[in-house]
N, C-alpha and C positions, 0 to 999 in steps of 0.2 A: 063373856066369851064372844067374841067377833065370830059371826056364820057367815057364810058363803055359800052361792046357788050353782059356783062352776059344776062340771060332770069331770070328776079324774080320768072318765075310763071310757069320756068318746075318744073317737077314731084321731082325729085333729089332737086331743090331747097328749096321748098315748105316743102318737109320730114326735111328737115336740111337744114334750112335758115342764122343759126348763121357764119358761116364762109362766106359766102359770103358778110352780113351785115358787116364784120369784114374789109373786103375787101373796100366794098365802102366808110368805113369810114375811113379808111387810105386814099383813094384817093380824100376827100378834103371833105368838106362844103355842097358843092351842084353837083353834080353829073350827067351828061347827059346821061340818056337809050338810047342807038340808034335803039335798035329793037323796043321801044314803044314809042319814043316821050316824052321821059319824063324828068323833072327836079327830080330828087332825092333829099331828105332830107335824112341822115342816120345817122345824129349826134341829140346830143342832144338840144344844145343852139336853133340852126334854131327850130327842132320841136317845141318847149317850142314858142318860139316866132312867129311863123307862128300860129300855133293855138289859140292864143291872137289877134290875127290881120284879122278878118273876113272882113272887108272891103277890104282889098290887098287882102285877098286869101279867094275868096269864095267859098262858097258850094250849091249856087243857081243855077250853070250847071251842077251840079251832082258831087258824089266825088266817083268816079268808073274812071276806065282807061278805056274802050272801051264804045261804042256806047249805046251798050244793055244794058249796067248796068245806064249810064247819060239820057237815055230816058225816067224811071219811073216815071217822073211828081216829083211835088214836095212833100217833106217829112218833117219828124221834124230833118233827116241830112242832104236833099237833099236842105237847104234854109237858106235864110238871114233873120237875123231883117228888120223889124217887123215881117215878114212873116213867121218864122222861131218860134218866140213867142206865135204865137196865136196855131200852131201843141204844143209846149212845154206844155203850161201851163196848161192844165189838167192832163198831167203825170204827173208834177212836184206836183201840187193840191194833187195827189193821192199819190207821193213818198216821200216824204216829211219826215224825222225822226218823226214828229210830229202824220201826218197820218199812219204814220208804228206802230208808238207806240200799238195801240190795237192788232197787228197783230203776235206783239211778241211770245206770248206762242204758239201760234198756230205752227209759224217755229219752234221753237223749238222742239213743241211735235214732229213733223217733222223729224227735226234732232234726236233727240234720238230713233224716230222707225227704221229710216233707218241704224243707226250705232249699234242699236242690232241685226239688220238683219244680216248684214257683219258679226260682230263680231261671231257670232252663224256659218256665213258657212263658217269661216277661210280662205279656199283662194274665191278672185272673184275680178272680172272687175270695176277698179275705175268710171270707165264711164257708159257702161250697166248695172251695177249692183247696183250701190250708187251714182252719179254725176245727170245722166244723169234722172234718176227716181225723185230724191231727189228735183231738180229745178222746173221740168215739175209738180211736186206736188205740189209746194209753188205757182208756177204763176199761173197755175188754179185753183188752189183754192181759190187765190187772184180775178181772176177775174170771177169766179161761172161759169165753163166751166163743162157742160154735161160730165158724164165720160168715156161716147163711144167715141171712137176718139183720144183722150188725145195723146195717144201713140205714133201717127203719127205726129205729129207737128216738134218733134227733128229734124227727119230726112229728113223733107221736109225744115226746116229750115234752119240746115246745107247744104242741095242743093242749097237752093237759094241764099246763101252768094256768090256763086259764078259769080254772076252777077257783081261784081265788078271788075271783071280782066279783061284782054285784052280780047275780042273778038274772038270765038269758041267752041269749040263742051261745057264746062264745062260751060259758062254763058248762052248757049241754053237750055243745063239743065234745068239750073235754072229758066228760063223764065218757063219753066212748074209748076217747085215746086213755086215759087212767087205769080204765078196764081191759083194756087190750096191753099196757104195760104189764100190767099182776097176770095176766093169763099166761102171755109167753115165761116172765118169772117163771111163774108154774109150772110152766111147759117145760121149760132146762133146765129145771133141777128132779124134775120125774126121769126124764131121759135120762139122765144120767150121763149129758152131752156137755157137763162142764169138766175142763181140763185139771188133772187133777192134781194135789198141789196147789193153786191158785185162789186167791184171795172169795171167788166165789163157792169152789169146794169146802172152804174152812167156815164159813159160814153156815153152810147144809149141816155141817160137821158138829154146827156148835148149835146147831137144831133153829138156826136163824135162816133161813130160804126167803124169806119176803124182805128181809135188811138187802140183798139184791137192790131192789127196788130204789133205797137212796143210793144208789153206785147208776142205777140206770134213767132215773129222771132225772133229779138236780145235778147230778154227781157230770153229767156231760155236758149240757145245755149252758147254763152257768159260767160254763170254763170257754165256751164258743162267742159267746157275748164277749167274753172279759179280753180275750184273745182278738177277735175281727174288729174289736175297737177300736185296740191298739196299735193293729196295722192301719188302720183308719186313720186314725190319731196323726202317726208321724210320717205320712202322707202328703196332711195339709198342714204338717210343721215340721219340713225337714230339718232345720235349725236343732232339732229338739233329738232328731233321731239323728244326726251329725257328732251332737254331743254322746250321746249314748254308746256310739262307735270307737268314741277316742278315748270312753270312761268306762266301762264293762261293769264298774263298782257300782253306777249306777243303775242298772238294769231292775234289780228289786225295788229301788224306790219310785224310779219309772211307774212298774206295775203297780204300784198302791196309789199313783197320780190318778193312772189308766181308769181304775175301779172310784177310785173320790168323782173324778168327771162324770165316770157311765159305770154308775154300783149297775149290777147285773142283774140284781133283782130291786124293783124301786118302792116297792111297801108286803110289811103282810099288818095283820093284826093283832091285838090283846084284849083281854077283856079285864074291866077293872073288879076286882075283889071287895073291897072297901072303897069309904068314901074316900079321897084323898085330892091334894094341894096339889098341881100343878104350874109351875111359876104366876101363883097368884089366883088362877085361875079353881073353882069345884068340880070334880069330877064325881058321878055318883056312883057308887056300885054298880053293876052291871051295864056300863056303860061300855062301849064299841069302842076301842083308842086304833086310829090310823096310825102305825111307825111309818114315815118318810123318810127312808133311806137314803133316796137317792135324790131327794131335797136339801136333808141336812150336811152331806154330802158339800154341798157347795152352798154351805151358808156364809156370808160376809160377814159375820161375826166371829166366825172360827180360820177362814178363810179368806185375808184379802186374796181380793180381783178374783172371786173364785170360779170363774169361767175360762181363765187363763189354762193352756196346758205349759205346764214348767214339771219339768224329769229332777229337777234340784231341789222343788218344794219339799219341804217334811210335809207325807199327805200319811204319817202310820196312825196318825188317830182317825184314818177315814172308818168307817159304818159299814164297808160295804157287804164283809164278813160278818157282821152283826155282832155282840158282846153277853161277855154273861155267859151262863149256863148253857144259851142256842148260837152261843158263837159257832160258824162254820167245820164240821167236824171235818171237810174235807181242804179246811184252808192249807193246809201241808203241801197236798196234792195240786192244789192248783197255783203255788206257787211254785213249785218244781217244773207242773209242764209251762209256765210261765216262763220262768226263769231259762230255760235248758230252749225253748223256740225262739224267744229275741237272741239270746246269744246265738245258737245257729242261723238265723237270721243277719246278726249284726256280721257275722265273719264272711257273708256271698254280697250279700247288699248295700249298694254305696249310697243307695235312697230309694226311699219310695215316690211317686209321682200318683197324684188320683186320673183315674181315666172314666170317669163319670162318677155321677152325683150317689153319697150313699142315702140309700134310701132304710130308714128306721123302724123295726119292724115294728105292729100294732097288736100287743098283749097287754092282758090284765093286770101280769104279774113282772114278766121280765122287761128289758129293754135291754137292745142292742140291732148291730144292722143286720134287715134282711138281707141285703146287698150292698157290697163296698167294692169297686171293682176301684185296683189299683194297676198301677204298672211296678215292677223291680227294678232296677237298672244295677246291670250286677257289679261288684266290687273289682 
């Protein structure tokens, strides 16, 4: 096994990840971090196939590289079947295309208030201004969330991502904001300040109050990245969002390009069970396996030119959703407000133009811009 002494998780790395990912996957299969103990995945086949294989590489000792992040008990990603089934399946009950179905025009109306908004004040922040507002709308109002407070969820959410990296001062953070997520939980469903009806009263209902919790951290943050990317994206490739205009068909595959370039979340981890083979390589039991998401993502093996943005690509075998048992229980969801924003989008806007540099935020766990300020130039 080929090791490596880069740091994934300095500052430099973290703003601009892709060369380095470029790096570990020229240097083999599987990959040894020596500053964190770690097994790397940075290609595409291994990820594909370690996320299919939850028995060999669990996620029932947590899937965070340090301490702080494997200690939060068990989750609906921090677990195995069965155990892992019984946190799933009332999100699944509620995410369902099926269950989404009524929920349709409402995202939309959504979407077209948010993309008259933009469109009307010509330049603004893909993220603070239409991403970031635009998700934090659709999932509280999915789950009948009071509207004092709202605001603050983003950005305690993005803090506490960072629980998942190695160990200091950025996963201590987060242990505050994680904690302050489960208390307000707490706090709204004591009150008894959720609307009732709504996909957060059905949960209290079905004696699930803390399943909240995935609707409130990943459930928004996630769809914010996937989203200010994309207006990022077809920006600095209006050619691309040109086509998307005059193809509407395209719009879904668009969004699975969007996520292959910039997966939202760029690793978690597994822990290996047994000994086991990976392409060629030994792994030994309880060994640390890195899933590189958002490496394998844009491997040239799976992918030519795969730093390309092309809306035409087949990109539905991208990672970014993950596979397997921990595939994305919210992936429904966030192709819907996906899907229902570029199209209101595609019908005001005749292009996007960038009006300064985006700048990429620096977390442990996610990736996407802190800042994308674009211009609309309306249709």
């Amino acid at each position: 096994m080929p090791s490596s002494g880069l740091d994934l998780w300095s500052d430099a790395v973290l703003a601009d990840p892709y060369p380095t990912f470029a790096a570990l996957r020229a240097a083999g299969p599987v990959v040894w971090l020596e500053r964190h103990g770690l097994a790397a995945l940075p290609r595409y086949d291994e990820v594909h196939a370690t996320l299919a294989d939850w028995r060999r590489f669990s996620s029932a000792r947590g899937v965070g590289v340090g301490e702080l992040g494997n200690g939060l008990g068990e989750s609906v990603i921090a677990s195995d079947p069965p155990v892992h089934s019984a946190y799933r399946k009332p999100l699944a009950e509620q995410l369902s295309i099926s269950a989404l179905t009524s929920d349709v025009s409402e995202i939309e109306a959504s979407a077209r208030r948010f993309a008259e908004v933009v469109t009307r004040c010509g330049s603004f922040d893909a993220v603070a201004d239409l991403a970031r507002p635009y998700s934090l709308t659709v999932v509280a109002d999915l789950l009948g969330l009071p509207e004092s407070g709202r605001e603050d969820y983003p950005g305690l959410a993005d803090r506490a991502f960072n629980i998942f990296g190695p160990d200091g001062p950025r996963p201590l953070d987060a242990m505050g904001a994680f904690g302050e997520i489960v208390q307000r939980a707490l706090d709204v469903t004591e009150s008894g300040a959720l609307v009732p009806g709504r996909r957060g009263d059905g949960l209290c209902r079905m004696g699930r109050p803390f399943t909240l919790i995935s609707y409130l951290w990943p459930g928004i943050d996630t769809t914010v990245n996937a989203l200010s990317s994309a207006v990022a994206l077809f920006a600095h490739h209006p050619d691309q969002w040109e086509a998307v205009r005059a193809d509407r068909s395209l719009i879904p595959g668009a969004f699975q390009e969007v996520l292959r370039l910039h997966a939202p979340v760029h690793f978690f981890t597994r822990w290996v069970t047994e000994d086991v083979d990976v392409s060629g390589v030994r792994l030994d039991a309880g060994t640390r396996v890195l899933v590189m998401y958002g490496s394998a993502n844009r491997d040239e093996r799976r992918y030519p030119d795969p730093d390309r943005f092309d809306v035409r690509r087949d990109a539905g075998g991208q990672l970014a959703f993950g596979r397997g048992v921990h595939l994305c229980v919210g992936i429904n969801l966030a192709r819907l407000e996906a899907n229902a924003l570029l199209s209101a989008l595609a019908d005001r806007v005749a292009r996007f133009e960038p009006a300064g540099d985006v700048r990429w935020q620096v977390n442990n766990t996610l990736h996407g811009p802190a800042e994308a300020p674009v211009r609309a130039i309306p249709a």
